[in-house]
Biopython code that builds the backbone (N, CA, C, O; Angstrom):
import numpy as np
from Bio.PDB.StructureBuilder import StructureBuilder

atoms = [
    (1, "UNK", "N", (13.458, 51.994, 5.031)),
    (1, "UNK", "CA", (12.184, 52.064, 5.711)),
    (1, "UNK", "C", (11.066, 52.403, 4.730)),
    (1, "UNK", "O", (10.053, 51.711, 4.635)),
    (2, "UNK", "N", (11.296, 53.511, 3.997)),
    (2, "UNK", "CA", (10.478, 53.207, 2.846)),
    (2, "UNK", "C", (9.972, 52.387, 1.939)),
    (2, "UNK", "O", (8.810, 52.463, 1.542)),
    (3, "UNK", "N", (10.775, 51.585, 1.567)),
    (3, "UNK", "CA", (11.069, 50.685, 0.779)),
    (3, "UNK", "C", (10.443, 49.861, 1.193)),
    (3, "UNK", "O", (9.909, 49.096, 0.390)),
    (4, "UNK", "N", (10.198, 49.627, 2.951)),
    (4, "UNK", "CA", (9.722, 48.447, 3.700)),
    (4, "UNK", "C", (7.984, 48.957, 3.989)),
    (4, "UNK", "O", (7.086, 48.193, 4.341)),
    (5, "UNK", "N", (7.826, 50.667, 3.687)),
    (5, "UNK", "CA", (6.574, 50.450, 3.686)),
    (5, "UNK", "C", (5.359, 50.571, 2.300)),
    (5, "UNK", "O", (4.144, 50.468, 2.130)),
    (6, "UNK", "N", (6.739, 50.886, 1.426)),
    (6, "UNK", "CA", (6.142, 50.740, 0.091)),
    (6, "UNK", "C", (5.549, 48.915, -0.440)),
    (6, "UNK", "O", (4.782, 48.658, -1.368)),
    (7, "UNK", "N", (6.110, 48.079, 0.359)),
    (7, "UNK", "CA", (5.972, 46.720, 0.289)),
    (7, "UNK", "C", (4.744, 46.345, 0.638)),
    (7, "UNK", "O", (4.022, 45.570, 0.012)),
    (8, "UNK", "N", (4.429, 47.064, 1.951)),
    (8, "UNK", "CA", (3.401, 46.187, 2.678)),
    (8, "UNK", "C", (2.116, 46.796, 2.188)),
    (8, "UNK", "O", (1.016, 46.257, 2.305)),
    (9, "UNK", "N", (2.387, 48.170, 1.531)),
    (9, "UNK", "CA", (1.401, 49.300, 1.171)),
    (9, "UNK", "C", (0.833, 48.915, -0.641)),
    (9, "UNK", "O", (0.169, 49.663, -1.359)),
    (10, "UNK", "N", (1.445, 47.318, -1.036)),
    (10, "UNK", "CA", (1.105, 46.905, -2.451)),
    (10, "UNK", "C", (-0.142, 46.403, -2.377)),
    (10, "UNK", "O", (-0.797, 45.913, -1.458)),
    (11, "UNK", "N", (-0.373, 46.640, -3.647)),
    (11, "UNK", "CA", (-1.529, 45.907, -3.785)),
    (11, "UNK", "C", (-1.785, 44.189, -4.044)),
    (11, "UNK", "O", (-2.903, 43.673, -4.048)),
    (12, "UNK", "N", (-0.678, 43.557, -4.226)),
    (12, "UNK", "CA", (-0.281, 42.433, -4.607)),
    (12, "UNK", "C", (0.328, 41.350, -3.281)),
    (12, "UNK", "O", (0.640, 40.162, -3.350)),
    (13, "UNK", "N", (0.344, 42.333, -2.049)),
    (13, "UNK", "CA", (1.134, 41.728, -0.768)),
    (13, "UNK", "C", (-0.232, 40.451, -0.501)),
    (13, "UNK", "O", (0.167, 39.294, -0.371)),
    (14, "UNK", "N", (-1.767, 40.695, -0.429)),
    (14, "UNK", "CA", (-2.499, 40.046, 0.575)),
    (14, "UNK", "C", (-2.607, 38.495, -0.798)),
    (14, "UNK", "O", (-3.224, 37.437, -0.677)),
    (15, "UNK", "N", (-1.776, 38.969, -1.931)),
    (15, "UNK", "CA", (-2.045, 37.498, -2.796)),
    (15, "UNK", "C", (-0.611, 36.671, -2.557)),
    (15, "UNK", "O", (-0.119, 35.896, -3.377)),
    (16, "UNK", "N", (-0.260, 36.886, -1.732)),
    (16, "UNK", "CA", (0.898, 36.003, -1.220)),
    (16, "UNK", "C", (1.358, 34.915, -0.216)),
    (16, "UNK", "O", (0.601, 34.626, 0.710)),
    (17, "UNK", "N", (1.947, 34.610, -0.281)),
    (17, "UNK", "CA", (2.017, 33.073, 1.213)),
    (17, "UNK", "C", (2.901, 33.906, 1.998)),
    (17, "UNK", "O", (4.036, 33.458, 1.842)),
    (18, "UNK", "N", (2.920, 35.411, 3.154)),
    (18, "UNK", "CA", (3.371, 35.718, 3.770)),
    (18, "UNK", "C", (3.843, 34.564, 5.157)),
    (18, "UNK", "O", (4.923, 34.366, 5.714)),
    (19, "UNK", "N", (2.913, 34.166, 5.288)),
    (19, "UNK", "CA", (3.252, 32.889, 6.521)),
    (19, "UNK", "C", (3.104, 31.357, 6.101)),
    (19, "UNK", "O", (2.414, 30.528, 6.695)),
    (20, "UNK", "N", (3.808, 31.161, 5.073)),
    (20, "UNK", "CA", (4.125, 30.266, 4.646)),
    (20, "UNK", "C", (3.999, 29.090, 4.613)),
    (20, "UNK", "O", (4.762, 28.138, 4.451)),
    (21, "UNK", "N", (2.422, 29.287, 4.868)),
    (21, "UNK", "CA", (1.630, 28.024, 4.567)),
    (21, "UNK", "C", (1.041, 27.171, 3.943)),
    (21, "UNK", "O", (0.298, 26.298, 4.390)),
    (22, "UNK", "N", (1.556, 27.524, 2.098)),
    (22, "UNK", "CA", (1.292, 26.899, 1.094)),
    (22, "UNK", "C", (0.229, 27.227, 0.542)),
    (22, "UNK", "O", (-0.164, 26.646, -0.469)),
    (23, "UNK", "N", (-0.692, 28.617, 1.336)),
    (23, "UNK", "CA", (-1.651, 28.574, 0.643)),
    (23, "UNK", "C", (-1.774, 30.710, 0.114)),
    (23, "UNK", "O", (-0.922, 31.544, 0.419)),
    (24, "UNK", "N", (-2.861, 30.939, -0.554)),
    (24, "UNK", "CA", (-2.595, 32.241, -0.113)),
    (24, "UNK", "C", (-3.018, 33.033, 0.546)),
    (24, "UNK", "O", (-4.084, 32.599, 0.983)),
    (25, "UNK", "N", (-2.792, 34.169, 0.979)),
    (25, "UNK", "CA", (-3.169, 34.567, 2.842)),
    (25, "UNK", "C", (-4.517, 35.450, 2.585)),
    (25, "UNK", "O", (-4.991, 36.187, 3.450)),
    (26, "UNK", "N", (-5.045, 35.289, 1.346)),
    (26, "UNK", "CA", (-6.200, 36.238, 1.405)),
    (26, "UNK", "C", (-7.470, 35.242, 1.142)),
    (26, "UNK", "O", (-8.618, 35.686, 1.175)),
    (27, "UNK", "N", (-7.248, 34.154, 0.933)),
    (27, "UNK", "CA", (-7.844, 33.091, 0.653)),
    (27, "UNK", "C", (-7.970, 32.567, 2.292)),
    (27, "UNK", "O", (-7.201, 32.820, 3.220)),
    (28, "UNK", "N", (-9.229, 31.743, 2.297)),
    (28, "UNK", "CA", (-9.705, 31.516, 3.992)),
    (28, "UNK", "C", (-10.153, 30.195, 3.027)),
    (28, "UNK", "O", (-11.186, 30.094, 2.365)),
    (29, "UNK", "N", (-8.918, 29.099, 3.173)),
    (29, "UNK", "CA", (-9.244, 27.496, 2.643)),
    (29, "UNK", "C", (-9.713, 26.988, 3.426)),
    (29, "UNK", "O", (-9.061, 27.329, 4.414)),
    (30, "UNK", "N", (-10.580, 26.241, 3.786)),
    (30, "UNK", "CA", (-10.996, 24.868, 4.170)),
    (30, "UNK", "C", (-10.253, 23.889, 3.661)),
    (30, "UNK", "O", (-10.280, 23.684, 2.447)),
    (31, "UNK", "N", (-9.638, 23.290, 4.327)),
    (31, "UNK", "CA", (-9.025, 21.599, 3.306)),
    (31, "UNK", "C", (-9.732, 21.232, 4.599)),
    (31, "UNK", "O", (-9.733, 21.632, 5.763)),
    (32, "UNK", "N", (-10.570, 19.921, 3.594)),
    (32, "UNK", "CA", (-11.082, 18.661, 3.574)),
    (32, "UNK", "C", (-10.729, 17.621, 3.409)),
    (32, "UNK", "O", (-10.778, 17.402, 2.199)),
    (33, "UNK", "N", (-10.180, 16.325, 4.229)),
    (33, "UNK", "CA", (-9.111, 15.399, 3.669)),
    (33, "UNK", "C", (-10.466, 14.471, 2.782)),
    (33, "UNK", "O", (-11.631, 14.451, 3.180)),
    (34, "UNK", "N", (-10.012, 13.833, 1.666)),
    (34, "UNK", "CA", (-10.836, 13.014, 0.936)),
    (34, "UNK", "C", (-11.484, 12.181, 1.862)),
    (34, "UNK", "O", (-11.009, 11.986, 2.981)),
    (35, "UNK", "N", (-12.783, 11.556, 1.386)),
    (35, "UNK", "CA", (-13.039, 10.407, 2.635)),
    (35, "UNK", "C", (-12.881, 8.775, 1.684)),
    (35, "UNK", "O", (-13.109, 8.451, 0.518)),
    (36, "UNK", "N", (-12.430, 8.132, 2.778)),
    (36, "UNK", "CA", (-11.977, 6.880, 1.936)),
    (36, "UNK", "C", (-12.990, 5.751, 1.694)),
    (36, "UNK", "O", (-13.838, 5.923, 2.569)),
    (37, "UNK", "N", (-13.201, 5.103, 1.248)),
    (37, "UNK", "CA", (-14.345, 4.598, 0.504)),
    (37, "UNK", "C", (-14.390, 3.296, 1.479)),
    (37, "UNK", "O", (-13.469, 2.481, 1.453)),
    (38, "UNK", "N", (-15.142, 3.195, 2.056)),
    (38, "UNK", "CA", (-15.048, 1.722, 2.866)),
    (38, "UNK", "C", (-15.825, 0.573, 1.920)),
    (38, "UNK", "O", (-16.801, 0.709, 1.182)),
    (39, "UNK", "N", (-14.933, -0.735, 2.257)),
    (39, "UNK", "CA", (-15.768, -2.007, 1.439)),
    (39, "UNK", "C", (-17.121, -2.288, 2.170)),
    (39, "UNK", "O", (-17.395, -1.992, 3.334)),
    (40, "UNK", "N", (-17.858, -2.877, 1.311)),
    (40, "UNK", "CA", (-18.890, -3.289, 2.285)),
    (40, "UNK", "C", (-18.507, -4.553, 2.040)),
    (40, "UNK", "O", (-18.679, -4.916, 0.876)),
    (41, "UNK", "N", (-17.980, -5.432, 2.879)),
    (41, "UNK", "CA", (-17.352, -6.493, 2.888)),
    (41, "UNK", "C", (-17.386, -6.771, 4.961)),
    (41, "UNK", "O", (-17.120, -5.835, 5.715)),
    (42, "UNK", "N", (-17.525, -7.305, 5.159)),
    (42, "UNK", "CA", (-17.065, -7.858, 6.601)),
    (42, "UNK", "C", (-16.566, -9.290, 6.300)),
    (42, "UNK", "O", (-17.309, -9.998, 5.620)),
    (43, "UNK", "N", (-15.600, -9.704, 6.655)),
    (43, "UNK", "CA", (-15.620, -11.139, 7.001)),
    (43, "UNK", "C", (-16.233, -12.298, 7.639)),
    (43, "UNK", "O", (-16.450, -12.576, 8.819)),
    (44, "UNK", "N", (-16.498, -13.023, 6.305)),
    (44, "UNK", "CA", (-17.353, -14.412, 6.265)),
    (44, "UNK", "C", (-17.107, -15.742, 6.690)),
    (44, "UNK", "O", (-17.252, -16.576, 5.796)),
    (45, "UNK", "N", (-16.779, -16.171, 7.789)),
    (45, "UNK", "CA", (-15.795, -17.538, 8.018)),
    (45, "UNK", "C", (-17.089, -18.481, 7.149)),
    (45, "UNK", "O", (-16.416, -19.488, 6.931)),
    (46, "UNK", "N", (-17.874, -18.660, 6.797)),
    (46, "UNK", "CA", (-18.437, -19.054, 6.212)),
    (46, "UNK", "C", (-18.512, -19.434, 4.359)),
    (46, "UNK", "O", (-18.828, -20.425, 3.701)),
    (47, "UNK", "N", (-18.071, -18.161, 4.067)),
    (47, "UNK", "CA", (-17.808, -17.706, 2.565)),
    (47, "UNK", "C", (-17.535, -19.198, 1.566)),
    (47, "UNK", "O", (-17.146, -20.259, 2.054)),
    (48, "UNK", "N", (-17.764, -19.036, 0.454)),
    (48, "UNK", "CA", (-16.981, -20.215, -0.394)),
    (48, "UNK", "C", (-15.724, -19.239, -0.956)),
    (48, "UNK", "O", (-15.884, -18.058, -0.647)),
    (49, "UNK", "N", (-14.631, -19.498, -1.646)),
    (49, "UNK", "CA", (-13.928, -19.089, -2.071)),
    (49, "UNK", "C", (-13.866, -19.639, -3.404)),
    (49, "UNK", "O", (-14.403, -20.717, -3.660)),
    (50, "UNK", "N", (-13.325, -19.053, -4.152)),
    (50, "UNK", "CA", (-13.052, -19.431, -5.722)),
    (50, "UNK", "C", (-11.987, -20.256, -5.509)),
    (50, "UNK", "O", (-11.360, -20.483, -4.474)),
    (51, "UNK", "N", (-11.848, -20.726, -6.752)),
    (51, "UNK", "CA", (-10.911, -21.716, -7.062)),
    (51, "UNK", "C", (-9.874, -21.404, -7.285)),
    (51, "UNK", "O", (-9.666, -21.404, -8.498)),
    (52, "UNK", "N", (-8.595, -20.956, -6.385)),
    (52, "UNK", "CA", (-7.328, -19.580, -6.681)),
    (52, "UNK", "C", (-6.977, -20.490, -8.268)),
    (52, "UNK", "O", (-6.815, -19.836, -9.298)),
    (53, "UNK", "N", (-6.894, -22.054, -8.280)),
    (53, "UNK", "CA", (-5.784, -22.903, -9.062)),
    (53, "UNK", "C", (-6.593, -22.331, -10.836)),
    (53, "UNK", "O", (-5.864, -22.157, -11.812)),
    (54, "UNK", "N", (-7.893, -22.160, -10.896)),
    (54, "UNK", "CA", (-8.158, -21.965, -12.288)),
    (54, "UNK", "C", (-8.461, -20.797, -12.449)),
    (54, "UNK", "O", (-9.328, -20.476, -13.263)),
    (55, "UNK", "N", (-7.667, -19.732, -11.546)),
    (55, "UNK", "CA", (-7.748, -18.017, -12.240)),
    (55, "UNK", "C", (-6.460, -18.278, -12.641)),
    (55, "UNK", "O", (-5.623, -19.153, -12.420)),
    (56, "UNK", "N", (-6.568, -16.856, -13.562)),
    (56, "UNK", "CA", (-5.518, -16.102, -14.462)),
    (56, "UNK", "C", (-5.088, -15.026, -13.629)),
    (56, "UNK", "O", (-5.771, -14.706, -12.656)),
    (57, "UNK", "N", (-3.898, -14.362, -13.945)),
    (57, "UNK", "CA", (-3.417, -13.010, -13.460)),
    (57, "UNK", "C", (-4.494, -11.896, -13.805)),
    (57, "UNK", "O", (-4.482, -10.865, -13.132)),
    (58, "UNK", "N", (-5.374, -12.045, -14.770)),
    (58, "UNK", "CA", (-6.327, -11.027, -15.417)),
    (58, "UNK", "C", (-7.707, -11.295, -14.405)),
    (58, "UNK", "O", (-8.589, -10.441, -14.319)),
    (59, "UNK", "N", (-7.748, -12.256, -13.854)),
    (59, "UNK", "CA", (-9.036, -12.466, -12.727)),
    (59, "UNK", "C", (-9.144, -12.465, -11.315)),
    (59, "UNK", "O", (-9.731, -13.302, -10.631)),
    (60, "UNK", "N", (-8.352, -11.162, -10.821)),
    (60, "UNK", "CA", (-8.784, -11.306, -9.522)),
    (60, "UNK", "C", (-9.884, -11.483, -8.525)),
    (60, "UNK", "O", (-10.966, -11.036, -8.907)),
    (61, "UNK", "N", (-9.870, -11.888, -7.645)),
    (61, "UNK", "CA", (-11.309, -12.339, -6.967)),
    (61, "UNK", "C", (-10.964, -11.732, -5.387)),
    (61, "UNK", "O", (-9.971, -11.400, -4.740)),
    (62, "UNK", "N", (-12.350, -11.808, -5.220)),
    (62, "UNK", "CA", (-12.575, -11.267, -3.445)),
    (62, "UNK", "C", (-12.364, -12.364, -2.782)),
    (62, "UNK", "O", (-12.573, -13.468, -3.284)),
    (63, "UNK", "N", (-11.912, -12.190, -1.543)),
    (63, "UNK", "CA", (-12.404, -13.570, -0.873)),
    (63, "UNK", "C", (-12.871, -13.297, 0.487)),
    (63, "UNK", "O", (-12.168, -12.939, 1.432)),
    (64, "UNK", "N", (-14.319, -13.535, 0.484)),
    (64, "UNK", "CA", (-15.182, -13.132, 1.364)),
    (64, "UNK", "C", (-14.657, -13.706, 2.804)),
    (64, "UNK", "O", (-14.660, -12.999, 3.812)),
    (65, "UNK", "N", (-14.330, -14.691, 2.796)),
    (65, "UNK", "CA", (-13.230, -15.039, 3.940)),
    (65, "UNK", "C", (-12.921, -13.634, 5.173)),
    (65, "UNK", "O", (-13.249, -13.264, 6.300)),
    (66, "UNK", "N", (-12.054, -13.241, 3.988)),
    (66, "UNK", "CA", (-11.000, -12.547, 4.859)),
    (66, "UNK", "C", (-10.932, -10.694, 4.402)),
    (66, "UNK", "O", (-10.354, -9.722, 4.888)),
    (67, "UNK", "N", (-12.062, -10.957, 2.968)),
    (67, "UNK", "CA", (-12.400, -9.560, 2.726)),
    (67, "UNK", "C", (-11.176, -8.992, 2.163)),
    (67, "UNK", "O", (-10.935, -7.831, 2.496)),
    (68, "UNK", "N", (-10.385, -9.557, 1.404)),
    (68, "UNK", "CA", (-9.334, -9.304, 0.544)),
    (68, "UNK", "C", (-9.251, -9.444, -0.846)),
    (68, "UNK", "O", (-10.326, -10.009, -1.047)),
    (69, "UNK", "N", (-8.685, -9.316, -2.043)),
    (69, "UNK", "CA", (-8.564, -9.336, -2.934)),
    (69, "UNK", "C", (-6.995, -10.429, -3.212)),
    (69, "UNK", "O", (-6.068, -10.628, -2.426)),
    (70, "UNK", "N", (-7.104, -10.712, -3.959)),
    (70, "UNK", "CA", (-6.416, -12.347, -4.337)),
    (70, "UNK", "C", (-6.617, -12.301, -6.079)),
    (70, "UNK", "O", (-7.544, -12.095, -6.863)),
    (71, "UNK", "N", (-5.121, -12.631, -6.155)),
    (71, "UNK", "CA", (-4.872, -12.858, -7.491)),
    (71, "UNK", "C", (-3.817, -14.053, -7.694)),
    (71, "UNK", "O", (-2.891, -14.305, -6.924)),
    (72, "UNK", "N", (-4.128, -14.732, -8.861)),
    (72, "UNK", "CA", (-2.941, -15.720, -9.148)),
    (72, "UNK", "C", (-2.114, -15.597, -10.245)),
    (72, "UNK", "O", (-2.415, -15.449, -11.429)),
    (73, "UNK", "N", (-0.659, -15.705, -9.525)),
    (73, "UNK", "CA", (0.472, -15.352, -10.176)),
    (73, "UNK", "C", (1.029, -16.961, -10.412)),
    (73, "UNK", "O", (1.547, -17.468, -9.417)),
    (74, "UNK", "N", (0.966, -17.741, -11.566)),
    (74, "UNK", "CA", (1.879, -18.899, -12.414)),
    (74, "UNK", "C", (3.365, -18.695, -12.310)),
    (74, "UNK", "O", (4.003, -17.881, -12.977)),
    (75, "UNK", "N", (3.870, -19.547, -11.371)),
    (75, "UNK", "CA", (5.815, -19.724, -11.700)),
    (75, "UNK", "C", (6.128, -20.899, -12.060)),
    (75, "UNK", "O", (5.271, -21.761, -12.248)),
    (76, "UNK", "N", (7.372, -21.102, -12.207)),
    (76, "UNK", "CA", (7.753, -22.068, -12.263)),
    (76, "UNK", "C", (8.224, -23.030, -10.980)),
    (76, "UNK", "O", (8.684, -24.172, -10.983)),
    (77, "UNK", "N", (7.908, -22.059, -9.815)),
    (77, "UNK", "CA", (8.243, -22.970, -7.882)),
    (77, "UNK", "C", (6.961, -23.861, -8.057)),
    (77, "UNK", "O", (5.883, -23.629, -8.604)),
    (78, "UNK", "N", (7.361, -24.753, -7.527)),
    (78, "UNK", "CA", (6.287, -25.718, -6.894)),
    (78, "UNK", "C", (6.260, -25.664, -4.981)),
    (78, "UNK", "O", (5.941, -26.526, -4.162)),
    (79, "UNK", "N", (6.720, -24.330, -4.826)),
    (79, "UNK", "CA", (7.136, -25.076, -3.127)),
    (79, "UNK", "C", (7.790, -23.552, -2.611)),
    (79, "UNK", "O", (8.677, -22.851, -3.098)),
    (80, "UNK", "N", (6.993, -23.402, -1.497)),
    (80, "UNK", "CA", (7.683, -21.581, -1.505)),
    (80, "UNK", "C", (9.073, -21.929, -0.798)),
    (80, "UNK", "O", (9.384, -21.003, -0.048)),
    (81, "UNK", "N", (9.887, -22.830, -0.795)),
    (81, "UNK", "CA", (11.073, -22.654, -0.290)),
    (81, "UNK", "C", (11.844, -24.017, -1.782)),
    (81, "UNK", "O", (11.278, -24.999, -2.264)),
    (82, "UNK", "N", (13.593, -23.319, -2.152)),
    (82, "UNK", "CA", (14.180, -23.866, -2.857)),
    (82, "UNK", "C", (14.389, -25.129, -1.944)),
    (82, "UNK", "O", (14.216, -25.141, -0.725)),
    (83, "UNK", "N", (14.897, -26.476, -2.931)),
    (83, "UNK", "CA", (14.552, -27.985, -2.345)),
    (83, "UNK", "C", (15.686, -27.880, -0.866)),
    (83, "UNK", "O", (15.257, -28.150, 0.256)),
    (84, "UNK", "N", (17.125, -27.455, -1.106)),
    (84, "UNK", "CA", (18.597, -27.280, -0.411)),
    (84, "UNK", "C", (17.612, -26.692, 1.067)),
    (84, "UNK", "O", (17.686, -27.266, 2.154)),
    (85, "UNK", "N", (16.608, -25.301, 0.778)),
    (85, "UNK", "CA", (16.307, -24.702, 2.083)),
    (85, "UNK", "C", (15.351, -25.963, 2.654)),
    (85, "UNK", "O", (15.525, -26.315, 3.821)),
    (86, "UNK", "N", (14.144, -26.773, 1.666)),
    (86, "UNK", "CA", (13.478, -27.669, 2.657)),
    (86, "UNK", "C", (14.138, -28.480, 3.369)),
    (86, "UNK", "O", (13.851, -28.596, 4.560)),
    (87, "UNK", "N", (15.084, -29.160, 2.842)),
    (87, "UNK", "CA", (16.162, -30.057, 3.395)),
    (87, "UNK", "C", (16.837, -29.390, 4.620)),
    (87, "UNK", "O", (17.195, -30.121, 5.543)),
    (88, "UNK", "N", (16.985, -28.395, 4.673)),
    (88, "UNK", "CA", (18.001, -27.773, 5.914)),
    (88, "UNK", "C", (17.257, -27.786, 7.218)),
    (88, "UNK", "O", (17.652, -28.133, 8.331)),
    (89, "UNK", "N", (15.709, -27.177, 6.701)),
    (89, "UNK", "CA", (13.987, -27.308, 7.316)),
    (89, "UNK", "C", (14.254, -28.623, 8.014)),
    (89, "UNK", "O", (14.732, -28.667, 9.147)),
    (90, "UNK", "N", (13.914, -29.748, 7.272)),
    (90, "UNK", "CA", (13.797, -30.817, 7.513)),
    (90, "UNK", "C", (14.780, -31.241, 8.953)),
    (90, "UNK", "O", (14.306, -31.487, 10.062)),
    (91, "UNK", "N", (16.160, -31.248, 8.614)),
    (91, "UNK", "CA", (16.952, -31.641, 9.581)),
    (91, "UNK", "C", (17.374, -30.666, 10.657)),
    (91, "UNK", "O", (18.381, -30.848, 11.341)),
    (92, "UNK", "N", (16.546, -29.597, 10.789)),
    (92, "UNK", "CA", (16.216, -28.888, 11.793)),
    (92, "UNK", "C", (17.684, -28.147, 11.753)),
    (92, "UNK", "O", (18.223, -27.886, 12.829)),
    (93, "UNK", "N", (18.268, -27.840, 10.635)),
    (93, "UNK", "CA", (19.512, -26.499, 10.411)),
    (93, "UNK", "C", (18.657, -25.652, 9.829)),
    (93, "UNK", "O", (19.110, -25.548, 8.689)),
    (94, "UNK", "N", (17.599, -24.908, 9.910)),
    (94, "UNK", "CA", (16.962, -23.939, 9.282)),
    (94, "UNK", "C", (16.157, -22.999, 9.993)),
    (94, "UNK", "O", (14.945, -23.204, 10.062)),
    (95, "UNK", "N", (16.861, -21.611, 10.735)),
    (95, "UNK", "CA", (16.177, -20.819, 11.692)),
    (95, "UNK", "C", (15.205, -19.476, 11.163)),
    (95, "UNK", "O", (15.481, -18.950, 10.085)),
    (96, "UNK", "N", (14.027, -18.953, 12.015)),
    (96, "UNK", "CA", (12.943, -18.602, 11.222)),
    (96, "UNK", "C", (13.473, -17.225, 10.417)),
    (96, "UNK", "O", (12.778, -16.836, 9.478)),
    (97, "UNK", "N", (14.624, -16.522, 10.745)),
    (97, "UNK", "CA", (15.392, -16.068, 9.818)),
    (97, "UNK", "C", (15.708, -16.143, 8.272)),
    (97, "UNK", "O", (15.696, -15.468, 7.243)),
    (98, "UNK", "N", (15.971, -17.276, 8.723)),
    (98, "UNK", "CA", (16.996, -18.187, 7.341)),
    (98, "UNK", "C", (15.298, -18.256, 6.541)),
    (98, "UNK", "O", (15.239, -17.963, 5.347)),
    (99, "UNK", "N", (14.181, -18.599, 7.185)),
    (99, "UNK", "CA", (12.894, -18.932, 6.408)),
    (99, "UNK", "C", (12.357, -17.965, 5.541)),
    (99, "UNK", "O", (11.962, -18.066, 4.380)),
    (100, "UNK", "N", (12.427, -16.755, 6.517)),
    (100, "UNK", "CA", (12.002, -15.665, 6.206)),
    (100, "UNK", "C", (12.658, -15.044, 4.761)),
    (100, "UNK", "O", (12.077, -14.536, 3.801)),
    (101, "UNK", "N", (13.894, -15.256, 4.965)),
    (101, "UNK", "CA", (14.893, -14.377, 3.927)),
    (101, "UNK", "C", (14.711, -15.505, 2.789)),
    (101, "UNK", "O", (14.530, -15.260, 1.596)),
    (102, "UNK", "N", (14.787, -16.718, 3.342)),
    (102, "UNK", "CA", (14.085, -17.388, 2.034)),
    (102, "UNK", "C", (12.939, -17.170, 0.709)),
    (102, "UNK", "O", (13.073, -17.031, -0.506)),
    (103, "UNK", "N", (11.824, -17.218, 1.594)),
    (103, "UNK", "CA", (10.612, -16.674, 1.366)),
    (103, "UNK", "C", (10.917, -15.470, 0.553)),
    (103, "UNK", "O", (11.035, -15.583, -0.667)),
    (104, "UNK", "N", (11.028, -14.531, 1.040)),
    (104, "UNK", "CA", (11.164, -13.300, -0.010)),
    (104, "UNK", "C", (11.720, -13.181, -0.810)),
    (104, "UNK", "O", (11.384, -12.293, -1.594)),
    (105, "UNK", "N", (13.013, -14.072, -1.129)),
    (105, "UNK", "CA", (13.856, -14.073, -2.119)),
    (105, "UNK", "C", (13.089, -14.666, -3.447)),
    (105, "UNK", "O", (13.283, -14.352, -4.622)),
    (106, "UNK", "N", (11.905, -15.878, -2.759)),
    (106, "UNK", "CA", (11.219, -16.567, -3.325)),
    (106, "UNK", "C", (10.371, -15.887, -4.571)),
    (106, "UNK", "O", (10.386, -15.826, -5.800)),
    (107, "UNK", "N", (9.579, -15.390, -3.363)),
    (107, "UNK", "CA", (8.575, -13.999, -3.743)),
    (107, "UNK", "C", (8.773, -13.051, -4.371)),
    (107, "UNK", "O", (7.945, -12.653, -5.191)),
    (108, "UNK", "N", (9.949, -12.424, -4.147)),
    (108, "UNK", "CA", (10.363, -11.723, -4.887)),
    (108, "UNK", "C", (11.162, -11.783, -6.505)),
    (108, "UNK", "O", (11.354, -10.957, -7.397)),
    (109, "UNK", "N", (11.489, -13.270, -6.296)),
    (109, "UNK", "CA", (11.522, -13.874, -7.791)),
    (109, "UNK", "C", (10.197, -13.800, -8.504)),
    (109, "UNK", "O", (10.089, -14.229, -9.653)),
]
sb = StructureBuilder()
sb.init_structure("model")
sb.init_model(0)
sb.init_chain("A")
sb.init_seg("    ")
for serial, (resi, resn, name, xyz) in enumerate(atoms, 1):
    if name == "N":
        sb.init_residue(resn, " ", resi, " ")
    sb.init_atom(name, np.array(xyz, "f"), 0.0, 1.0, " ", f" {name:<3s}", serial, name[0])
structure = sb.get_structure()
């Protein structure tokens, strides 16, 4: 019991996180969440867009469109699905599953 009131009787107790809220209990924080920067961008159905085919990976562009950012990535696909998946497409063996998992495999190459 002593021991328990020699504790509370420190001088060092009110610089502590007694209720364990990450902060310390003699301190009266305000947190402020950051505020996030809005674009001034609205979407333009109007907009011109750049030319995605003659950027580089080093030139991304806006596209007032849709108020996004757009970059072009060079592969070696000509075709977001391998030729075997268009063909399967084609003769109607290819469910939006099978497209999907395509696609990303694509993409993710």
């Amino acid at each position: 019991m002593a021991e328990e009131e020699e504790l509370t009787k420190s001088k060092f107790i009110r610089h502590q996180d007694q209720n364990r809220d990450g902060l310390i209990d003699v301190c009266d924080v305000k947190i402020t969440p950051a505020e996030i920067p809005c674009l001034d961008c609205s979407p333009n159905p109007n907009a011109l867009v750049d030319n995605w085919k003659s950027k580089t990976i080093e030139e991304p562009f806006l596209n007032e469109k849709t108020c996004v950012y757009h970059i072009t990535v060079v592969t070696e696909h000509s075709t977001t699905l391998s030729k075997p998946h268009l063909e399967a497409y084609a003769d109607d063996n290819f469910n939006t599953d099978q497209q999907d998992e395509a696609m990303t495999e694509r993409f993710d190459e």
